[in-house]
OpenMM code with the backbone's topology and positions (N, CA, C; nanometers):
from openmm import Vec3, app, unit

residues = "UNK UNK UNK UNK UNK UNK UNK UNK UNK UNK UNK UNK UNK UNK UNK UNK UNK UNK UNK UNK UNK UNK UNK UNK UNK UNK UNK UNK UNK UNK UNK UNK UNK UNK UNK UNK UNK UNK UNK UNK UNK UNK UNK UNK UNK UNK UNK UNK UNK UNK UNK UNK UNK UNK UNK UNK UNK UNK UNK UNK UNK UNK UNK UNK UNK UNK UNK UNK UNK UNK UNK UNK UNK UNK UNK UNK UNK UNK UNK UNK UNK UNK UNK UNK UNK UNK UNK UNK UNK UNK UNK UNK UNK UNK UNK UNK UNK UNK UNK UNK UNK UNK UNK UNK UNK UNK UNK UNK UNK UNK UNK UNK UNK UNK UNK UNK UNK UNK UNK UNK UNK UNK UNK UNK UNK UNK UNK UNK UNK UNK".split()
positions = [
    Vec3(-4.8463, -3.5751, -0.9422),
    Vec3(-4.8203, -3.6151, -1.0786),
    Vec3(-4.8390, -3.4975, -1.1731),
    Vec3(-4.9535, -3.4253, -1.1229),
    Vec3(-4.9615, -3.3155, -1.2416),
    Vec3(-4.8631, -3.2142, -1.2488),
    Vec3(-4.7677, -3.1904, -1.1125),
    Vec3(-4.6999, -3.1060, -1.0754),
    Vec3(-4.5573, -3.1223, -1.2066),
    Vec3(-4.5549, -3.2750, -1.2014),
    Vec3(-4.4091, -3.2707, -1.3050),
    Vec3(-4.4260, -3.2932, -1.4187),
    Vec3(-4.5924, -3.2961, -1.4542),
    Vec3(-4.6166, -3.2705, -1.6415),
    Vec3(-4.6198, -3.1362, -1.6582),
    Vec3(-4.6210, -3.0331, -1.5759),
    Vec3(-4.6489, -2.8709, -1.5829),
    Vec3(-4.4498, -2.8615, -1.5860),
    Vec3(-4.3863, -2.8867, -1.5269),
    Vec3(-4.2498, -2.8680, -1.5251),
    Vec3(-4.1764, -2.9110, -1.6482),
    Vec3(-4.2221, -3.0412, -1.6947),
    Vec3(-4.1584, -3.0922, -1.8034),
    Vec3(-4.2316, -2.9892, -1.9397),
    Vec3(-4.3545, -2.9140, -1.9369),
    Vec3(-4.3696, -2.8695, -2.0553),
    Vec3(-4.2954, -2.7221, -2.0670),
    Vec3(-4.2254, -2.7374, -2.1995),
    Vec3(-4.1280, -2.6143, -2.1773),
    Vec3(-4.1705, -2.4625, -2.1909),
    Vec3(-4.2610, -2.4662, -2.2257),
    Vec3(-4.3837, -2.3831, -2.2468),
    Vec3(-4.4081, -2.3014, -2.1286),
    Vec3(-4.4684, -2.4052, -1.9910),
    Vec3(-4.4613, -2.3651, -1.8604),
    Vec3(-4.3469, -2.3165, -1.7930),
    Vec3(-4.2449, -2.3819, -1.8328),
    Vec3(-4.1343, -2.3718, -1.7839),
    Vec3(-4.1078, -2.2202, -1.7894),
    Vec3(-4.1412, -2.1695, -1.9290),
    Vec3(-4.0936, -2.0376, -2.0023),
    Vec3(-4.2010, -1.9517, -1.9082),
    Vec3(-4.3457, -1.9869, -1.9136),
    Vec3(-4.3808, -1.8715, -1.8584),
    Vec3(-4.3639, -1.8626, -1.7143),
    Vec3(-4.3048, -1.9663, -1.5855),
    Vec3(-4.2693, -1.9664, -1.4524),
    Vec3(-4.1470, -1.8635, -1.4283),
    Vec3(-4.0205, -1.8789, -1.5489),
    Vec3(-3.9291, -1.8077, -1.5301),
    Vec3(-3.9764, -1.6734, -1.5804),
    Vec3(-4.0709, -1.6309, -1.6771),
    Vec3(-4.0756, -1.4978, -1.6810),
    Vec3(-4.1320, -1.4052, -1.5946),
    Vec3(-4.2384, -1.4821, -1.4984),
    Vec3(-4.3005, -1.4459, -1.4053),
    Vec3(-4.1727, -1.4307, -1.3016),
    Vec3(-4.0861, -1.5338, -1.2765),
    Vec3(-4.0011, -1.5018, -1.1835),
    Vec3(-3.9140, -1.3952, -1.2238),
    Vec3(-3.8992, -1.3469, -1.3222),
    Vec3(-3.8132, -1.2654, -1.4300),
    Vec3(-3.8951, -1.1166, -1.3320),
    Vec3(-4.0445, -1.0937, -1.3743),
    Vec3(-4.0839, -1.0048, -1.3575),
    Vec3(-4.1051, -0.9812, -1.1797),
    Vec3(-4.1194, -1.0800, -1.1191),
    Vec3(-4.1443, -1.0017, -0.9515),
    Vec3(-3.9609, -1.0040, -0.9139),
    Vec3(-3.9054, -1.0264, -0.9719),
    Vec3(-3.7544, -0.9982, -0.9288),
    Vec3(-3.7753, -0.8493, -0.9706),
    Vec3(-3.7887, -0.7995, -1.1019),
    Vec3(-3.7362, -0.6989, -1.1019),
    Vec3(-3.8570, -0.5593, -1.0351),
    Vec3(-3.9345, -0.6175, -0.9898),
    Vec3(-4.0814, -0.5325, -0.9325),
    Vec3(-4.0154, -0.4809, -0.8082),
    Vec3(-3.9154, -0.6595, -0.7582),
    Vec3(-3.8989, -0.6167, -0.6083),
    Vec3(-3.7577, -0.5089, -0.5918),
    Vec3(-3.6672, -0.5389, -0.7296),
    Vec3(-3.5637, -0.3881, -0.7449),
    Vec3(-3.6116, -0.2930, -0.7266),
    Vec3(-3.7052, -0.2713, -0.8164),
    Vec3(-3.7373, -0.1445, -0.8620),
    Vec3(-3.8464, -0.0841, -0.7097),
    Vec3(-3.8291, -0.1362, -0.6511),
    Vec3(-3.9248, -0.0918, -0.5289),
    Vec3(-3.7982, -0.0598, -0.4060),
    Vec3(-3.7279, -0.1506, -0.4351),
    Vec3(-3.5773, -0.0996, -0.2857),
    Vec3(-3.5491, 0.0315, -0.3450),
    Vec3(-3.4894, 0.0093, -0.5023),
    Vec3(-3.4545, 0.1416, -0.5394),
    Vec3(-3.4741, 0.2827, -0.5666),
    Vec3(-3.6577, 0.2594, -0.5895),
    Vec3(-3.7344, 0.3848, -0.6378),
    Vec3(-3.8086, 0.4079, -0.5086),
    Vec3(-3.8617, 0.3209, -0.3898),
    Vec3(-3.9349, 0.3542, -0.3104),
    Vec3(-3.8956, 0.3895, -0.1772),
    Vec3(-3.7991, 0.2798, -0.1404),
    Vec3(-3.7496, 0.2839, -0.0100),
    Vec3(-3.6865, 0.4061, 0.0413),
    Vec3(-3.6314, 0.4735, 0.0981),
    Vec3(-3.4863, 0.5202, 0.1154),
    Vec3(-3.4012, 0.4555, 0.1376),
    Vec3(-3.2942, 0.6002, 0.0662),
    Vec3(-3.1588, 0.5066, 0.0822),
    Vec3(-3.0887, 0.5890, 0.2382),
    Vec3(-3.0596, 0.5057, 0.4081),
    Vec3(-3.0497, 0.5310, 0.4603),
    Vec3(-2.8814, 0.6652, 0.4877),
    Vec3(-2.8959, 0.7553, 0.5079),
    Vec3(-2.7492, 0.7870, 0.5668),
    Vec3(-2.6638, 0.7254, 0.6037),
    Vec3(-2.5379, 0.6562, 0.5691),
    Vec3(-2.4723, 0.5774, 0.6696),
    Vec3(-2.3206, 0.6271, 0.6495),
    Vec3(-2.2451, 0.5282, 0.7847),
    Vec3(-2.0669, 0.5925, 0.7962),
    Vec3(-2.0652, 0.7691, 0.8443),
    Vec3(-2.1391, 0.8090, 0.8629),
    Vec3(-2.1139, 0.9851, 0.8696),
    Vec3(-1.9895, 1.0012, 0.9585),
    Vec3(-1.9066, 1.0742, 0.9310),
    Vec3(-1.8064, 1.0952, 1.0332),
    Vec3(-1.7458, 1.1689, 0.9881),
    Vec3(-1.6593, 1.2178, 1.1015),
    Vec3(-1.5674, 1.3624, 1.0686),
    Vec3(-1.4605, 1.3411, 1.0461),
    Vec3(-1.4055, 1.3541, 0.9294),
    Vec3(-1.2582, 1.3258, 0.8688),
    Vec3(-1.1283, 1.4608, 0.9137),
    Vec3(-1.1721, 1.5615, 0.9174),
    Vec3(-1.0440, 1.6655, 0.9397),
    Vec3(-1.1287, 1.7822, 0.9979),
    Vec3(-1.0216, 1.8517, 1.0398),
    Vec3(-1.0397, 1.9916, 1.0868),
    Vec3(-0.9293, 2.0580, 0.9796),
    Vec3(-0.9808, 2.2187, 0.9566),
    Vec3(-0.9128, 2.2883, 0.8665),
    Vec3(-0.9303, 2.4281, 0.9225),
    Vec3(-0.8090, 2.5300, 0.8912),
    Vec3(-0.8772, 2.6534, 0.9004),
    Vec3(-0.7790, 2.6970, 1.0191),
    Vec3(-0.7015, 2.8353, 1.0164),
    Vec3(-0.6654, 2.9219, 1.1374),
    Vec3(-0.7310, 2.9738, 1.1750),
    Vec3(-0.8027, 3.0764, 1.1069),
    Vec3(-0.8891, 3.1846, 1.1782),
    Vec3(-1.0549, 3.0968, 1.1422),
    Vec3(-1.0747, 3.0716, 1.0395),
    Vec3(-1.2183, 3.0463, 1.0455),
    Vec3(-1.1993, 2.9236, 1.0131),
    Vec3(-1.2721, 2.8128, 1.0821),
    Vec3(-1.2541, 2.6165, 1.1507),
    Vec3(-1.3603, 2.5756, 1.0680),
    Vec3(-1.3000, 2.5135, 0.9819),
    Vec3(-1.4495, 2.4341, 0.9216),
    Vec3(-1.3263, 2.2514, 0.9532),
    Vec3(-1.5059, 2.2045, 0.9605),
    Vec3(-1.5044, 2.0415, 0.9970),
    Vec3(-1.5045, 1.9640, 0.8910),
    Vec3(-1.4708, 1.9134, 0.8317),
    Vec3(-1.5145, 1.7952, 0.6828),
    Vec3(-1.5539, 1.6561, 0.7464),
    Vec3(-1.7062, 1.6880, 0.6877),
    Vec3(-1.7587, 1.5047, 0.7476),
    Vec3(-1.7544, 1.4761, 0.6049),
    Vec3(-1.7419, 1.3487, 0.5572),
    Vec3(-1.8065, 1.2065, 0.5088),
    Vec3(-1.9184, 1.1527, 0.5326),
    Vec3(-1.9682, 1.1013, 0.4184),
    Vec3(-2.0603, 0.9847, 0.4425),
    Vec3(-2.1065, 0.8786, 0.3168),
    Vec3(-2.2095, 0.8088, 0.3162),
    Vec3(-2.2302, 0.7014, 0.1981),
    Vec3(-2.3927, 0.7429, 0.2668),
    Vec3(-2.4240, 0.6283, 0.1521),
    Vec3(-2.5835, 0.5700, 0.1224),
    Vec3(-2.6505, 0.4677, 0.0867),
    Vec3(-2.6798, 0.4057, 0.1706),
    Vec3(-2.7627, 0.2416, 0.1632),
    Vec3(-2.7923, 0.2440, -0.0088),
    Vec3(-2.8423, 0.1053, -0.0439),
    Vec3(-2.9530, 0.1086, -0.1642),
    Vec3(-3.1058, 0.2067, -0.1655),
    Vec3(-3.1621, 0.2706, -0.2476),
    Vec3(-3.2787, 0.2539, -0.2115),
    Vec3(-3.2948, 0.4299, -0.2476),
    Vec3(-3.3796, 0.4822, -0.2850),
    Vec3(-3.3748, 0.6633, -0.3488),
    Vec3(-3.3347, 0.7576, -0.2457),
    Vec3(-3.2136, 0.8426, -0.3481),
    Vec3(-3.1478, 0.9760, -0.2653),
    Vec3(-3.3049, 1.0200, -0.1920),
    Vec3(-3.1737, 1.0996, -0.1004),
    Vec3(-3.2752, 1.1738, -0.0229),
    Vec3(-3.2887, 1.3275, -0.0786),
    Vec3(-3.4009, 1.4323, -0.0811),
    Vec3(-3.3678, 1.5559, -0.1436),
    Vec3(-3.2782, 1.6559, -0.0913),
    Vec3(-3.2431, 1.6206, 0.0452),
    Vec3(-3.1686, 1.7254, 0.1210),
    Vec3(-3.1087, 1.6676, 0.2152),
    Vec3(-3.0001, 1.7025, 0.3213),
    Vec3(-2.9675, 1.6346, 0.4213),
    Vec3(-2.8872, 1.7317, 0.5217),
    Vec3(-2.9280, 1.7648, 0.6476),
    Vec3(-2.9158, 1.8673, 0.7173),
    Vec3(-2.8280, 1.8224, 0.8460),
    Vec3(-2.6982, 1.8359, 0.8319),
    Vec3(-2.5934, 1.7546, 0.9416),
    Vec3(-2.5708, 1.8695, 1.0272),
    Vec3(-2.5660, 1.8321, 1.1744),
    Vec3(-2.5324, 1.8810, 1.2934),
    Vec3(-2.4418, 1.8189, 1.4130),
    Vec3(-2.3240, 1.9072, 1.3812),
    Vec3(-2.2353, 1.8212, 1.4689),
    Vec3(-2.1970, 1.9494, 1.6538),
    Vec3(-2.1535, 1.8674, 1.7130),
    Vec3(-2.1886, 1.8602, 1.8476),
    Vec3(-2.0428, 1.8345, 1.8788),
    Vec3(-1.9355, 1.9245, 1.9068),
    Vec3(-1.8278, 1.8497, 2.0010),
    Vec3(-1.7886, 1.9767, 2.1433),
    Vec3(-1.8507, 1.9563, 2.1987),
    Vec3(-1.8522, 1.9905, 2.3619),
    Vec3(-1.8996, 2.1160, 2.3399),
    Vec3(-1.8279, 2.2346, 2.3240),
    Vec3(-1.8849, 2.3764, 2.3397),
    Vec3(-1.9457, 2.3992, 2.1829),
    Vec3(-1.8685, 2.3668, 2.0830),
    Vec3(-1.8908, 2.4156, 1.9571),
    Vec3(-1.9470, 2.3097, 1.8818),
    Vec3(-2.0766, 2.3927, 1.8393),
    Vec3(-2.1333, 2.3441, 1.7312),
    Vec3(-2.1510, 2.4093, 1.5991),
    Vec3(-2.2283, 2.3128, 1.5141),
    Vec3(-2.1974, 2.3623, 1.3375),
    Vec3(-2.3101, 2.2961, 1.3019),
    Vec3(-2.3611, 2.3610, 1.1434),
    Vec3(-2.4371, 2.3067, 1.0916),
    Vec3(-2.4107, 2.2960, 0.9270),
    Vec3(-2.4753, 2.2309, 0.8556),
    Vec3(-2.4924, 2.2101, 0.7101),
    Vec3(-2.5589, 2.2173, 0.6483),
    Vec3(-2.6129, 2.2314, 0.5445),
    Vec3(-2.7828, 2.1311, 0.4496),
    Vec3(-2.6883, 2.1385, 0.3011),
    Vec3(-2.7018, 1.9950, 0.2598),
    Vec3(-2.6626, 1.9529, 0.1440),
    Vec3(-2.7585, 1.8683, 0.0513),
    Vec3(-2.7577, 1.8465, -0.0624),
    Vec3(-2.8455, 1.7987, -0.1525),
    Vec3(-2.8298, 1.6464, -0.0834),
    Vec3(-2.9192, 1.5470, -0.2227),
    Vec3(-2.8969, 1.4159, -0.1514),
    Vec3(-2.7690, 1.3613, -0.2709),
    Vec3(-2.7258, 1.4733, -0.3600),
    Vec3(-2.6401, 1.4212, -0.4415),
    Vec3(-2.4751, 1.4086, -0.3845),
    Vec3(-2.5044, 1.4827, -0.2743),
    Vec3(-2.2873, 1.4753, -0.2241),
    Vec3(-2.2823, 1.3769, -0.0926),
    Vec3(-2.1355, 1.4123, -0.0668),
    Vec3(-2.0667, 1.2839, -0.0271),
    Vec3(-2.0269, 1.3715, 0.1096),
    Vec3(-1.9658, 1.4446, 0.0612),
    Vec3(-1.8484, 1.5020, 0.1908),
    Vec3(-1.9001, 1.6304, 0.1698),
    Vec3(-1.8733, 1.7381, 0.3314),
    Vec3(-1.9074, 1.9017, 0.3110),
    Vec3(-1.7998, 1.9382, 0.4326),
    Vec3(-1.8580, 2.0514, 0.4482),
    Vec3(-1.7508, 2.1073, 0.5182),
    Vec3(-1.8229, 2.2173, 0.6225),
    Vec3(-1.8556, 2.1911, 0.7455),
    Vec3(-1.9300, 2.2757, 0.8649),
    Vec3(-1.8358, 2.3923, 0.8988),
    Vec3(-1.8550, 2.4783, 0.8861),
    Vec3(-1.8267, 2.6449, 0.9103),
    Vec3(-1.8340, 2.6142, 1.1027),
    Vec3(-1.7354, 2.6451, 1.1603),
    Vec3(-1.7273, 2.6712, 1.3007),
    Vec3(-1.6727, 2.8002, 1.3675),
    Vec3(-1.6771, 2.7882, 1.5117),
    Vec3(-1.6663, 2.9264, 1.5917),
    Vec3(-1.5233, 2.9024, 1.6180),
    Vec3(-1.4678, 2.7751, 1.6501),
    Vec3(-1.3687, 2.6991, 1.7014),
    Vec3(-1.3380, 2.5705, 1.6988),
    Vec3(-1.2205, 2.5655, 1.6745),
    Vec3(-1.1563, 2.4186, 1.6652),
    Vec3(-1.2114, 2.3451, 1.7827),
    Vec3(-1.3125, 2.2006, 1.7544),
    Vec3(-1.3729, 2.1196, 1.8111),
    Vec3(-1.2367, 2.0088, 1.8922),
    Vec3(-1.2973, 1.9571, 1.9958),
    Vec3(-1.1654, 1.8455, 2.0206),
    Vec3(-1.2455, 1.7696, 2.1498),
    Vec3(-1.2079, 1.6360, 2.1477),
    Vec3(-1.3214, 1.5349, 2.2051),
    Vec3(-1.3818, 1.4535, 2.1662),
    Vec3(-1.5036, 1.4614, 2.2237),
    Vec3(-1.6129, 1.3668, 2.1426),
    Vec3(-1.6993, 1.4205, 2.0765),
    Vec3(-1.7567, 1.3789, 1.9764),
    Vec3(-1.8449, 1.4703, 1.8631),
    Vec3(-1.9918, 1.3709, 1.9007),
    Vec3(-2.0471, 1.4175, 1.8250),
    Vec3(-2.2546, 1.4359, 1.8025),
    Vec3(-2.2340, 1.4609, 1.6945),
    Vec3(-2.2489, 1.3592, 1.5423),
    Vec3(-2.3439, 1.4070, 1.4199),
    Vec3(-2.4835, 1.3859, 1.3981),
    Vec3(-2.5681, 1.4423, 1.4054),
    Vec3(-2.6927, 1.4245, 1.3559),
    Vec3(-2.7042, 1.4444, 1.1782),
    Vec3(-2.7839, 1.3550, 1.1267),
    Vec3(-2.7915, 1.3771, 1.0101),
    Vec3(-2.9176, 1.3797, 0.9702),
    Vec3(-3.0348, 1.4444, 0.9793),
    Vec3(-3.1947, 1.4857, 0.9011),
    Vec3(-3.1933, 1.4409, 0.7688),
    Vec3(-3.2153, 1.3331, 0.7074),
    Vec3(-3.2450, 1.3437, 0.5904),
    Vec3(-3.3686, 1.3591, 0.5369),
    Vec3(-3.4482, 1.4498, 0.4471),
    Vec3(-3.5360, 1.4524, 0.4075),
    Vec3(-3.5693, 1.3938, 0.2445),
    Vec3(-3.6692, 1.3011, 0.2661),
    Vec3(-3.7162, 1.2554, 0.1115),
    Vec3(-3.8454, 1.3029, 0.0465),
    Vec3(-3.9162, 1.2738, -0.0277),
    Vec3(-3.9950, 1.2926, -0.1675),
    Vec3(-4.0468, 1.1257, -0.2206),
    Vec3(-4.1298, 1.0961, -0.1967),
    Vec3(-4.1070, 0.9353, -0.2479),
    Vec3(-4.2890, 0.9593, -0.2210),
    Vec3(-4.3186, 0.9089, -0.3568),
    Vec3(-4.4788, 0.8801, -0.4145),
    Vec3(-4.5563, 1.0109, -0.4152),
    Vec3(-4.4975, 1.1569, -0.3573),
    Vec3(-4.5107, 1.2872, -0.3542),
    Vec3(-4.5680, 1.3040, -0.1981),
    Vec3(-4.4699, 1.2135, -0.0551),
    Vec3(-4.5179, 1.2216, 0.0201),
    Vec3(-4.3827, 1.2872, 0.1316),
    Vec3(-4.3193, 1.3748, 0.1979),
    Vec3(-4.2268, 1.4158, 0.2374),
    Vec3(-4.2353, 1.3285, 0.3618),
    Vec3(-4.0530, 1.3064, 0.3522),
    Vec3(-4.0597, 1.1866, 0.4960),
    Vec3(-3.9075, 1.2500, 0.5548),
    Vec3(-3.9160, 1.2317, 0.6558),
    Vec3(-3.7565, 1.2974, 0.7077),
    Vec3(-3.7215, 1.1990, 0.8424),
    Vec3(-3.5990, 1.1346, 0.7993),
    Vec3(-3.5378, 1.0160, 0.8540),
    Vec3(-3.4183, 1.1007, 0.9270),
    Vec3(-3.4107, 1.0762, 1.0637),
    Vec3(-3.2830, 1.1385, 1.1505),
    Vec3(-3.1906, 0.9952, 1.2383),
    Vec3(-3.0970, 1.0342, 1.1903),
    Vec3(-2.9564, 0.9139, 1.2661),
    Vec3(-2.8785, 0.9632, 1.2762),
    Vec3(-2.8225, 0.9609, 1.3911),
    Vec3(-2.6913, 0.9858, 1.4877),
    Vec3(-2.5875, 0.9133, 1.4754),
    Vec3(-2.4503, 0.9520, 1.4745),
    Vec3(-2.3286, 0.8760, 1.4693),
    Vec3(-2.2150, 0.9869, 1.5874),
    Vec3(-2.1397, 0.9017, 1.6223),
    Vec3(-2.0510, 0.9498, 1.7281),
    Vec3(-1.9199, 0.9272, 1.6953),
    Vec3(-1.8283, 0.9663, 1.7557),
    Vec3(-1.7069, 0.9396, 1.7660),
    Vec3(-1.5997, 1.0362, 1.7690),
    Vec3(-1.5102, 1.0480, 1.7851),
    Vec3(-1.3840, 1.1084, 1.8679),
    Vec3(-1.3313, 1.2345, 1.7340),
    Vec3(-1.3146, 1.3449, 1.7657),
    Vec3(-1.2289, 1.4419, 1.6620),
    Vec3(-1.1078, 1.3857, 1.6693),
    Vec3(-1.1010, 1.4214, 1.5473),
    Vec3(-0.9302, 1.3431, 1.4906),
    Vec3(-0.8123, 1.4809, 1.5053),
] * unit.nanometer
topology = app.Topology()
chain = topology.addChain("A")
for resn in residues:
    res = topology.addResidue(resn, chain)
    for name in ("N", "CA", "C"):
        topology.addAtom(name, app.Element.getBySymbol(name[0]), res)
């Protein structure tokens, strides 16, 4: 009984939704400012280049804070390449010895900064040179 005189007063009502108002936005502000936001999709879109082969990967980023750096390593049979890019870009472009062809290995290192504690998250993606 007491449960639906606390509901009917609008009073309560007001301060239930502001409370719900406030751990909604506690629990944003914690995916967005605390979590990371994971690496995801990485993949190699083109090959370029006669004499000197660079690779162009892609990628995106979950919800949740850039990462400060992100250090991609790709892998296709003899030739490999490397990168380090901020956590602000999208796409780069790996400097190679030789035109890759096969199956690829991206590794992607991301390193974060979150509460002033360094954390470095590594995920792999695969798939075929185009």
């Amino acid at each position: 009984m007491r449960h639906g005189l606390i509901m009917s007063n609008p009073h309560a009502r007001r301060r239930y939704l502001w409370y719900a108002l406030w751990l909604g936005g506690g629990l944003w502000l914690v995916r967005v400012a605390i979590l990371p936001a994971l690496v995801r999709a990485a993949r190699l879109t083109g090959i370029s280049g006669a004499g000197p082969t660079y690779a162009t990967i892609t990628w995106s980023y979950g919800y949740g804070a850039r990462p400060i750096s992100v250090i991609f390593d790709l892998e296709a049979g003899e030739v490999t390449g490397s990168i380090t890019t901020d956590g602000d870009a999208l796409e780069a472009e790996i400097p190679l010895g030789a035109p890759p062809s096969g199956p690829y290995q991206l590794t992607a290192s991301a390193t974060y900064r979150i509460l002033g504690v360094a954390r470095t998250i590594v995920r792999r993606f695969a798939g075929e040179t185009p």
